[in-house]
C-alpha positions as CSV (number, residue, x, y, z in Angstrom):
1,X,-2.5,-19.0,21.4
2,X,-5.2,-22.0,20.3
3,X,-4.4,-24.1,17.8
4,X,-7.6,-22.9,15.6
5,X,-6.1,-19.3,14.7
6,X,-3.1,-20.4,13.9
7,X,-4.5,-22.7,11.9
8,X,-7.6,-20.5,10.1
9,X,-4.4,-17.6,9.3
10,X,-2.2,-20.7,7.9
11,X,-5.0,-21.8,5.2
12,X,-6.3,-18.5,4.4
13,X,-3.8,-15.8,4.5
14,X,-0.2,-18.4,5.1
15,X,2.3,-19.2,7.8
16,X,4.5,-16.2,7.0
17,X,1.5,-13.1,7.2
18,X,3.3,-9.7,5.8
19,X,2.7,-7.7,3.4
20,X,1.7,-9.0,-0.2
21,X,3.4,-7.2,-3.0
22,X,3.5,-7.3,-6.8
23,X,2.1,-10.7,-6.3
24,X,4.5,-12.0,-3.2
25,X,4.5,-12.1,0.3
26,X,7.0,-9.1,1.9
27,X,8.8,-10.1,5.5
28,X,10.5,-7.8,7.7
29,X,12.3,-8.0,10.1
30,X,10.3,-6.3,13.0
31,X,6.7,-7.8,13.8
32,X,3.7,-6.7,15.6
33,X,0.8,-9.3,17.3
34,X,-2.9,-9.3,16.4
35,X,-5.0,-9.6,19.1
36,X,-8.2,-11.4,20.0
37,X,-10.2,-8.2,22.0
38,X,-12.7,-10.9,23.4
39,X,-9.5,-12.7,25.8
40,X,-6.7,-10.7,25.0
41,X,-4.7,-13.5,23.7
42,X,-2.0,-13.2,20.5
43,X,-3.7,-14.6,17.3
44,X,-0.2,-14.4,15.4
45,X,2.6,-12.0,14.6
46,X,2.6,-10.2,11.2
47,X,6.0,-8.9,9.6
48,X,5.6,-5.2,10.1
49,X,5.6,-2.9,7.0
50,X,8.0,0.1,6.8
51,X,8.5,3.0,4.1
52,X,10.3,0.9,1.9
53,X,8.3,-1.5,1.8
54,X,4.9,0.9,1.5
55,X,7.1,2.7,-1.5
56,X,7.6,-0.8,-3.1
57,X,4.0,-1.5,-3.1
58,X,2.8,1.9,-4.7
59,X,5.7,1.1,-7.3
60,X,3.8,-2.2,-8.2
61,X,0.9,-0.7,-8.3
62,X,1.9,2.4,-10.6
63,X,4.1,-0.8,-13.1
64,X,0.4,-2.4,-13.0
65,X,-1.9,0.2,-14.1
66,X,-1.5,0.2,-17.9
67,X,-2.2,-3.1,-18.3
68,X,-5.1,-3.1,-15.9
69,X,-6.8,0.2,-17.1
70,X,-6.2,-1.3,-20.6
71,X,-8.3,-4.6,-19.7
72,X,-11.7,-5.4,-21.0
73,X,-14.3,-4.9,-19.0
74,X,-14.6,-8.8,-19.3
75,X,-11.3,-9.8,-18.2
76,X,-11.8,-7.7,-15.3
77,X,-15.1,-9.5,-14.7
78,X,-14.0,-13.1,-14.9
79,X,-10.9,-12.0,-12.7
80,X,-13.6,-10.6,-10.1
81,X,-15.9,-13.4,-10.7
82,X,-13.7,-15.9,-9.7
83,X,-12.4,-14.1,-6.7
84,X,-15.8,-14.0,-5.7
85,X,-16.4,-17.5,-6.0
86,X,-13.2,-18.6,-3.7
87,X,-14.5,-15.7,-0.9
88,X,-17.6,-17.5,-1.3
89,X,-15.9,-21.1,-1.0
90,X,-14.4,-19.6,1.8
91,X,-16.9,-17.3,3.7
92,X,-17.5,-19.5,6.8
93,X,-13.5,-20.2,7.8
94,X,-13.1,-15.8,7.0
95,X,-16.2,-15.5,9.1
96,X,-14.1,-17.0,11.9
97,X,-11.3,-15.1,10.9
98,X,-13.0,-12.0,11.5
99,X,-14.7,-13.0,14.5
100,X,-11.3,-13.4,15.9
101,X,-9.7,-10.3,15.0
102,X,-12.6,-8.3,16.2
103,X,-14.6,-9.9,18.5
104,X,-17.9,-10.1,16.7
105,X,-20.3,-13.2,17.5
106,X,-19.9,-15.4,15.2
107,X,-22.9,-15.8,13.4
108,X,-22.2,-12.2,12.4
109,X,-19.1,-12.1,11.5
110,X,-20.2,-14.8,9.1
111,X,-22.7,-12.8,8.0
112,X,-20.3,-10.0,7.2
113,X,-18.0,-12.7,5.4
114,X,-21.9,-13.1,3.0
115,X,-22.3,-9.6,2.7
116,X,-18.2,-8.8,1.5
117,X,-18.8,-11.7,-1.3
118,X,-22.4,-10.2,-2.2
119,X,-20.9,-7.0,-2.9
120,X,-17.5,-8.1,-4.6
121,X,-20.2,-9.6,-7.3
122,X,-22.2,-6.6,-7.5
123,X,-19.3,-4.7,-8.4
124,X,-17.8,-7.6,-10.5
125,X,-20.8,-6.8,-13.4
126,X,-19.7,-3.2,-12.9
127,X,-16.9,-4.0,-15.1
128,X,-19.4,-4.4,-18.0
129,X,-21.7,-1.3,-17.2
130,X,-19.0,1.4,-17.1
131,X,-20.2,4.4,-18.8
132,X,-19.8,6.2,-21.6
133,X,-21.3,8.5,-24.0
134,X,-21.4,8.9,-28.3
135,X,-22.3,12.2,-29.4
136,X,-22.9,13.2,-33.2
137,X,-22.9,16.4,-34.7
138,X,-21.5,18.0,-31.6
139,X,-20.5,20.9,-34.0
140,X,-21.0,21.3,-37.6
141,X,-18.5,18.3,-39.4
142,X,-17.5,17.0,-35.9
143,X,-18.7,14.0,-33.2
144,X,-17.5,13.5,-29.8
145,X,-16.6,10.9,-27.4
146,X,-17.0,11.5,-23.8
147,X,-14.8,8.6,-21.9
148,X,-14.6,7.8,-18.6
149,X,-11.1,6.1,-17.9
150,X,-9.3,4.8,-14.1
151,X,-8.4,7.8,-12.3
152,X,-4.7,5.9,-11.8
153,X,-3.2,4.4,-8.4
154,X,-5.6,4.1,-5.4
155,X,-4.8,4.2,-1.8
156,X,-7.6,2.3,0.0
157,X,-7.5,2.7,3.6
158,X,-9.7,0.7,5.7
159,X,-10.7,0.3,9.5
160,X,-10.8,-2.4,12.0
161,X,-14.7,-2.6,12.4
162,X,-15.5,-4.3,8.9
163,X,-12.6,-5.8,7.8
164,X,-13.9,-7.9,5.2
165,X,-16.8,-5.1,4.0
166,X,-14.9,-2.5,3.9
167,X,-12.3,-3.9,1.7
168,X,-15.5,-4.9,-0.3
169,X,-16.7,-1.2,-0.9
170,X,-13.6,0.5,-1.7
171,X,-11.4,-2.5,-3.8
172,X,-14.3,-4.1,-5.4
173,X,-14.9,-0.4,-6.7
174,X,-11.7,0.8,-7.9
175,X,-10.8,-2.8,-9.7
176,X,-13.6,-2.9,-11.4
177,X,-12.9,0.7,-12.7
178,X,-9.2,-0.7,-13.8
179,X,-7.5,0.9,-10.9
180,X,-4.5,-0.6,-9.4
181,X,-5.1,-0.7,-5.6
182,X,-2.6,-0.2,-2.4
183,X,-4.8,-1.3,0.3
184,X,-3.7,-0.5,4.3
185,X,-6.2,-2.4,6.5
186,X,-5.9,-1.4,10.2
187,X,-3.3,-2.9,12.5
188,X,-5.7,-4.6,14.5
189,X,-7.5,-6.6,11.4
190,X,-5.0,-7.2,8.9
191,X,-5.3,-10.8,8.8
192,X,-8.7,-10.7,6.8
193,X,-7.4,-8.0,4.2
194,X,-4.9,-10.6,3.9
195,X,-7.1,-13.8,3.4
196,X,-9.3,-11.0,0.6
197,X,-6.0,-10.5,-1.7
198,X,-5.0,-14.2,-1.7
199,X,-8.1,-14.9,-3.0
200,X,-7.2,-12.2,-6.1
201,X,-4.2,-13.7,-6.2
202,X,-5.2,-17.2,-6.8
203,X,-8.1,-15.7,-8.8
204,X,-5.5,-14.8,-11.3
205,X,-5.0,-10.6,-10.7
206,X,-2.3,-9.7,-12.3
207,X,0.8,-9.1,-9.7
208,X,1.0,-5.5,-8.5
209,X,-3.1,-4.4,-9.2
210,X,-4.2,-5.6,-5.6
211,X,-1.0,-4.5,-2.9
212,X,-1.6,-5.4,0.8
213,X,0.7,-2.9,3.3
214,X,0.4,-4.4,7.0
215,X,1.8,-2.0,9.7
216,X,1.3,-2.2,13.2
217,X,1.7,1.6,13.3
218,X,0.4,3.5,11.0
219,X,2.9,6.3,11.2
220,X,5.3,4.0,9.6
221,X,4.1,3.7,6.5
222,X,1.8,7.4,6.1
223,X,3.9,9.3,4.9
224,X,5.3,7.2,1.8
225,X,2.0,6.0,1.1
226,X,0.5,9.7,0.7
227,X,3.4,11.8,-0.4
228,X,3.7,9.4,-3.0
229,X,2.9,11.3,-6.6
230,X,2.1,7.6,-8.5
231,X,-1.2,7.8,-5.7
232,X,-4.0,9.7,-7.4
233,X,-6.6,8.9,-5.2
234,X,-7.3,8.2,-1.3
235,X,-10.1,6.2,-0.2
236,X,-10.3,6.6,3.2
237,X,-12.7,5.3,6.3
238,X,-11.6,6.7,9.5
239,X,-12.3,9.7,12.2
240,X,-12.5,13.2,11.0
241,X,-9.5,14.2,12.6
242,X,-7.7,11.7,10.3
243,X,-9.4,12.8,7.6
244,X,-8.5,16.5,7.7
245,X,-4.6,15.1,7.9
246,X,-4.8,13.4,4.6
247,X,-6.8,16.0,3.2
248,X,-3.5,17.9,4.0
249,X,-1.3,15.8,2.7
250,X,-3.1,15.2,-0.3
251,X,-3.6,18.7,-1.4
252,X,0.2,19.4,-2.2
253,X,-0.3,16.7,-5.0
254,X,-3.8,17.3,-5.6
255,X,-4.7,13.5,-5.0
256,X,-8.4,13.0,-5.5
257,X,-9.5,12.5,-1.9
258,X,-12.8,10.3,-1.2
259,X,-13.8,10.3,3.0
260,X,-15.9,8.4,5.7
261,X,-15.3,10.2,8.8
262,X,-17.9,8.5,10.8
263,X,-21.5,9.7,11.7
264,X,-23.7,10.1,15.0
265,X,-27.2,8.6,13.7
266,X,-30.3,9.7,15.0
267,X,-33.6,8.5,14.6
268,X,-37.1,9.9,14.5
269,X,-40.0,8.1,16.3
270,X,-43.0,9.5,15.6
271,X,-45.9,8.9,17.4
272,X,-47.6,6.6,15.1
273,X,-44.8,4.2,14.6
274,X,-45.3,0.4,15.6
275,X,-43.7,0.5,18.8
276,X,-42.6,-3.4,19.4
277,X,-41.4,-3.6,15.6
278,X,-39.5,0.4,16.1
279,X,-37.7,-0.9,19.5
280,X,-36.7,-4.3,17.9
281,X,-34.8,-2.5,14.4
282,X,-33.4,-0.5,16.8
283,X,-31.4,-2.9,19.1
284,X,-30.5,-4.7,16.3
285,X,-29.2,-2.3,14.2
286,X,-27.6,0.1,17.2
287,X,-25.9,-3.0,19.2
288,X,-24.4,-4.7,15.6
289,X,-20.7,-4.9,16.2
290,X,-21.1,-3.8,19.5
291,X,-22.5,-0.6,18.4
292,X,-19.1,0.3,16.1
293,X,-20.8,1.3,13.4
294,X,-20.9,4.5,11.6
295,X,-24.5,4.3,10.5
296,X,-25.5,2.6,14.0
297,X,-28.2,5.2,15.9
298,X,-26.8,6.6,18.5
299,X,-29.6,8.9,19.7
300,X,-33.5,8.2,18.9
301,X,-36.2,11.2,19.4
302,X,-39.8,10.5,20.5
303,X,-42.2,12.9,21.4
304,X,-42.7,12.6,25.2
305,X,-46.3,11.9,25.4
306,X,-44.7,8.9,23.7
307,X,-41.8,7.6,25.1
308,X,-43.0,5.3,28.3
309,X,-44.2,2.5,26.3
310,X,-40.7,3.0,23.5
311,X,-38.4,3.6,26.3
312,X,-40.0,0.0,28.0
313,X,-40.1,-1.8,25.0
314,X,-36.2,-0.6,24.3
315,X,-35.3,-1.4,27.8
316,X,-36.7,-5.3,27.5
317,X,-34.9,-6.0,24.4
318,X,-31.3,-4.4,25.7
319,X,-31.7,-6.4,28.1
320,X,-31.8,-9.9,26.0
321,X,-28.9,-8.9,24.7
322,X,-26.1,-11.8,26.1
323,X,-22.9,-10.2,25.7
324,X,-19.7,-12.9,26.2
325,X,-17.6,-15.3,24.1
326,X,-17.9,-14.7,20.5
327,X,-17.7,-18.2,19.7
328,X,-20.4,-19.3,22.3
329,X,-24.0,-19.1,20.0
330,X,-25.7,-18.2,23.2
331,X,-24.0,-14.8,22.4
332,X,-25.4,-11.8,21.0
333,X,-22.9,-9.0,21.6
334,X,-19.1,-9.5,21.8
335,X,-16.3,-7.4,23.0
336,X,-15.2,-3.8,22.2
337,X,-12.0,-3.5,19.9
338,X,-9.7,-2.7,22.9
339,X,-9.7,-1.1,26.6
340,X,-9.0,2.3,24.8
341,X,-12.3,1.9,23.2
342,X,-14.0,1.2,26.6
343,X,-12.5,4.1,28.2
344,X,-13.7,6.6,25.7
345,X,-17.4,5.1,25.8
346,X,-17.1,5.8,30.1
347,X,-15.8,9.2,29.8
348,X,-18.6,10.0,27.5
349,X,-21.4,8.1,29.9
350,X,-20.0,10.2,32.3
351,X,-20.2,13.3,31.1
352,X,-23.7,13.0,29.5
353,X,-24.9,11.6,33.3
354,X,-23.1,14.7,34.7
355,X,-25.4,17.0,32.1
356,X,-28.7,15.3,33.1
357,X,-28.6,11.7,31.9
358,X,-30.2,8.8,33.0
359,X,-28.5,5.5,33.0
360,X,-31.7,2.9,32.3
361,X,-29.8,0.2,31.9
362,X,-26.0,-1.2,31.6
363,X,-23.0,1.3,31.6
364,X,-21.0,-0.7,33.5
365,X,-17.9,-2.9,32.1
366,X,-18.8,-6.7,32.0
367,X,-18.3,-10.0,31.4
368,X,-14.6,-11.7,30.0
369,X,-11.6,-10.9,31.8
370,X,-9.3,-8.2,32.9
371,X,-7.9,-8.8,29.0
372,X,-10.5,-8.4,27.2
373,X,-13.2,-5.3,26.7
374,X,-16.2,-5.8,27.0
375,X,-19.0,-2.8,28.2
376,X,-22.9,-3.8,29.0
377,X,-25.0,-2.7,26.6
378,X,-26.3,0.1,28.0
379,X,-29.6,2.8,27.6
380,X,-29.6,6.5,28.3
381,X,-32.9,8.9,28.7
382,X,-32.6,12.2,28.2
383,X,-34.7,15.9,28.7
384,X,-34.9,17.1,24.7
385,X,-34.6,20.5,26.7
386,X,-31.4,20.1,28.2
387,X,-29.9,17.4,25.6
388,X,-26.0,16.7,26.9
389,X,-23.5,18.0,24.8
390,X,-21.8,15.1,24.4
391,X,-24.7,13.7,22.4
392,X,-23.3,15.6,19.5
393,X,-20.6,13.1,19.2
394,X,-20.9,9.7,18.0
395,X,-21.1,7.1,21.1
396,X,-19.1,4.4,18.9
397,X,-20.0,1.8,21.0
398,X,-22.9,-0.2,22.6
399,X,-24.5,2.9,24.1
400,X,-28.4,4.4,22.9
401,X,-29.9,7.2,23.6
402,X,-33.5,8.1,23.7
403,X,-33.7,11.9,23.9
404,X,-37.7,12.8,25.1
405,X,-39.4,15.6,22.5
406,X,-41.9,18.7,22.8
407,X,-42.9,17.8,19.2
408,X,-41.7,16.3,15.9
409,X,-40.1,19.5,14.8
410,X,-38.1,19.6,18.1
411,X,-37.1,16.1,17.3
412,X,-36.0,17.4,13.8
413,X,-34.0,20.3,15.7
414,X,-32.3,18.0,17.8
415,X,-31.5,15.2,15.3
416,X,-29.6,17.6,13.1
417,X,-27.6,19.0,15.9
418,X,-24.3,17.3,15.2
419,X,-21.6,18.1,12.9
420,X,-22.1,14.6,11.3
421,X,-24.5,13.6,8.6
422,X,-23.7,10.0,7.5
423,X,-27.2,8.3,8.4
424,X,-30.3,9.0,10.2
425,X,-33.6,6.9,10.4
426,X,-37.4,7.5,10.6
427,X,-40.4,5.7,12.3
428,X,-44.0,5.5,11.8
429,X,-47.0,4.4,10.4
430,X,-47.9,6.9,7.8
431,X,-44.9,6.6,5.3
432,X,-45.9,9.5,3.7
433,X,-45.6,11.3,6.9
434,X,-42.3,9.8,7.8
435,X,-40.8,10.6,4.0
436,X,-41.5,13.9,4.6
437,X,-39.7,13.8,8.1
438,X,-36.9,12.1,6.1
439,X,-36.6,15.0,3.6
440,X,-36.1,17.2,6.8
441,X,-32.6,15.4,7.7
442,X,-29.5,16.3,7.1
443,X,-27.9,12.7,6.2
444,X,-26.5,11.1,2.9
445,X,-28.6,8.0,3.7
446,X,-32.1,7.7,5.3
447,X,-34.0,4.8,5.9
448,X,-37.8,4.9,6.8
449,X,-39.4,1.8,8.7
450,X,-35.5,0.2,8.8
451,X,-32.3,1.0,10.5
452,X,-30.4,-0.8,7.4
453,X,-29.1,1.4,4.4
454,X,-26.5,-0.4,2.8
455,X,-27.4,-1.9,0.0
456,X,-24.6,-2.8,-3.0
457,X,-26.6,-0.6,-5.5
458,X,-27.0,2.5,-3.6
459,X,-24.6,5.0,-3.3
460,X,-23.5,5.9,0.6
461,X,-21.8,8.6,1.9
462,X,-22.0,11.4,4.3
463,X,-22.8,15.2,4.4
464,X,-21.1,17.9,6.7
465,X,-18.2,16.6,8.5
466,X,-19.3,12.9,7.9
467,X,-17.4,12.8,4.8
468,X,-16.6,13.3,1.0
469,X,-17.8,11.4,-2.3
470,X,-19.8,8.6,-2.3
471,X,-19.4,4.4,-2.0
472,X,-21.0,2.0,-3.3
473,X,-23.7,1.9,-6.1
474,X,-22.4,3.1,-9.8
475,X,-21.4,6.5,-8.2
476,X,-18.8,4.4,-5.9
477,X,-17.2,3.3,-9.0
478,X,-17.6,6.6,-11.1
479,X,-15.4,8.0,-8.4
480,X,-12.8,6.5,-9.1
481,X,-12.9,7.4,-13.2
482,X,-11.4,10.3,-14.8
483,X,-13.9,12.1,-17.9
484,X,-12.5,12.7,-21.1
485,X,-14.0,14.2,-24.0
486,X,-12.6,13.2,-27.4
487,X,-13.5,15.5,-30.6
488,X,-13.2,13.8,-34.2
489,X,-14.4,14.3,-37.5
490,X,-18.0,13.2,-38.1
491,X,-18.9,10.0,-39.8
492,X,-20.7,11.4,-42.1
């Protein structure tokens, strides 16, 4: 191990990482390694959460909530405020953390670093716009309040592809609604979770409203973390299949249960669209992260008469792409989290090539070492009329795939035809054209003339089996508050 993790996790998380708990740092006695996906190499060891120690923190948590809930919306804010200003202090050394952790280059893992602090302030004034409503003469000789108070303890779960962001959505959220928060980051990024709730801590968050449960295997910490009746809601990023066990779990307690299960973007290109300017939003948006994304597109639809000069233009700029070292600036692309990942992006190339395919470009493992996991960006073409099955699945990884089109409405047909509904994009040069397209498809968030959606204001989510509730915006927070209507004797 280089002496630069060790020294990034010793100033920003400590020299002990574990679990952080009613406002201290947890050991244990078993540990589990965080790996660097671009060489392979140990970043550090982490002390490895077990029931206990996941029971302990929802116990914090539950001890917290009165006094949390009961803050002003002020004291919330300044609390949030000045955690925002440390992140922001911070935000090139966590960049690095994160780059580490998951392989991202790392101008953009500094850029995700930016975006985690610009949407921790957006949700720090949320404190002082919760809602709320008066109501006179609701009857004859009575008023009414309708209050909207913390839904209670909140299990945030989080994945490994935006450590820092993710955290952002979901925590930023439910503090600023006066929610006491258990957070489980993924066993492969736990380090930047970590390096997030110092920064509360030192901030001055009361001990036990932000809880940090590291565990190398999930499993160990699940069940106490969900069966746990002080939990009232899970927030939860991950696959559907994950999804449909907590959804389980949660419904013998009735746990309000909030879901991003992952999406399979398409977009439409119609034949108007700027070509150059289409093919550039597209490579940057699809191969962000490597292309492990949810809202990256995985498939784009063109009318055929159309898709030589896209598929060219497409083909050039995939090409430019330089994946390699994250920490080199010549790169553009970094690693894949692991060799798992890899070998579920080949099986699906292979299948699709077996169903009528065409490999353009890439496909092929590359670059690095036999440690680390890295895959060629790679581009697929495809017959609209004999579109793989696979294509229905979300490529999570730096695969795109331009499906050729009878007609718009085919391209409709076909960009619908997946069980996931998270984002989906539209291209061309009459917007009022592409709106209407946009209308047409079956996605929580739609962006026409950009393959970027997610903006701190706006609330995200998916339809269909891409999810439940909605993040971000003031809907993000809403869901975690609880309505109440109070009836009193008029005023007058």
């Amino acid at each position: 191990m280089s002496s630069r993790p060790a020294d990034l996790v010793a100033r920003l998380v400590g020299d002990r990482p574990g679990s952080w708990i009613d406002g201290s740092w947890v050991g244990s006695p078993d540990t589990f390694d965080v790996h660097d996906p671009a060489t392979g190499a140990t970043i550090c060891a982490v002390a490895d959460a077990d029931a206990a120690v996941a029971t302990t923190a929802v116990a914090a948590a539950a001890a917290a909530l009165d006094g949390w809930a009961s803050a002003t919306g002020w004291q919330r804010f300044e609390i949030l405020r000045r955690a925002t200003d440390l992140l922001a202090e911070r935000v090139e050394a966590i960049g690095e953390l994160i780059s580490a952790e998951t392989g991202k280059p790392l101008a953009e893992a500094v850029g995700e670093a930016r975006n985690t602090v610009r949407f921790f302030e957006w949700f720090s004034h949320e404190t002082l716009r919760l809602p709320g409503e008066a109501w006179t003469d609701v009857a004859p000789g009575r008023d009414a309040l309708v209050l909207h108070e913390p839904v209670g303890v909140v299990l945030a779960i989080t994945p490994w592809n935006f450590p820092a962001f993710m955290v952002a959505c979901k925590v930023g959220a439910a503090l600023a609604a006066g929610c006491p928060v258990v957070l489980k980051p993924a066993p492969q990024t736990p380090l930047t979770a970590l390096a997030i709730a110092r920064c509360f801590a030192e901030a001055g968050l009361p001990p036990g409203v932000l809880n940090v449960v590291v565990a190398g295997d999930p499993q160990r910490v699940s069940d106490a973390l969900l069966d746990a009746p002080e939990v009232a809601c899970v927030s939860l990023t991950e696959s559907r299949r994950v999804g449909e066990l907590v959804m389980r779990k949660a419904a013998s307690s009735i746990k309000r249960v909030l879901l991003e299960l992952g999406g399979n973007a398409a977009a439409v290109v119609l034949p108007d669209a700027d070509v150059t300017e289409t093919a550039r939003d597209l490579v940057r948006a699809r191969f962000l992260n490597a292309g492990q994304a949810c809202v990256a597109v995985n498939r784009v639809y063109v009318v055929e008469s159309h898709a030589g000069d896209l598929v060219a233009e497409l083909t050039a700029a995939v090409e430019r792409i330089v994946p390699g070292d994250p920490r080199d600036p010549a790169t553009t692309m970094g690693p894949l989290i692991d060799h798992a990942a890899v070998g579920r992006i080949e099986a699906q190339l292979a299948e699709a090539v077996a169903d009528g395919a065409t490999v353009v470009t890439g496909g092929t493992r590359t670059a690095g070492n036999a440690a680390s996991a890295f895959l060629a960006p790679t581009l697929l073409t495809v017959d609209g009329r004999t579109q793989p099955a696979v294509l229905g699945e979300e490529f999570f990884g730096p695969v795109l795939s331009v499906v050729r089109c009878a007609d718009v409405d085919e391209a409709v047909r076909l960009a619908n035809a997946t069980e996931y509904g998270l984002a989906a994009y539209v291209f061309g040069g009459d917007v009022r054209a592409a709106t209407a397209v946009a209308r047409r498809l079956r996605a929580g968030s739609v962006g026409v003339n950009t393959a970027l959606v997610s903006e701190p204001a706006l609330p995200f989510g998916g339809m269909r089996s891409s999810g439940l509730g909605r993040e971000r915006g003031r809907l993000g927070v809403e869901e975690y508050l609880e309505t109440k209507t109070v009836q009193l004797p008029a005023a007058r």
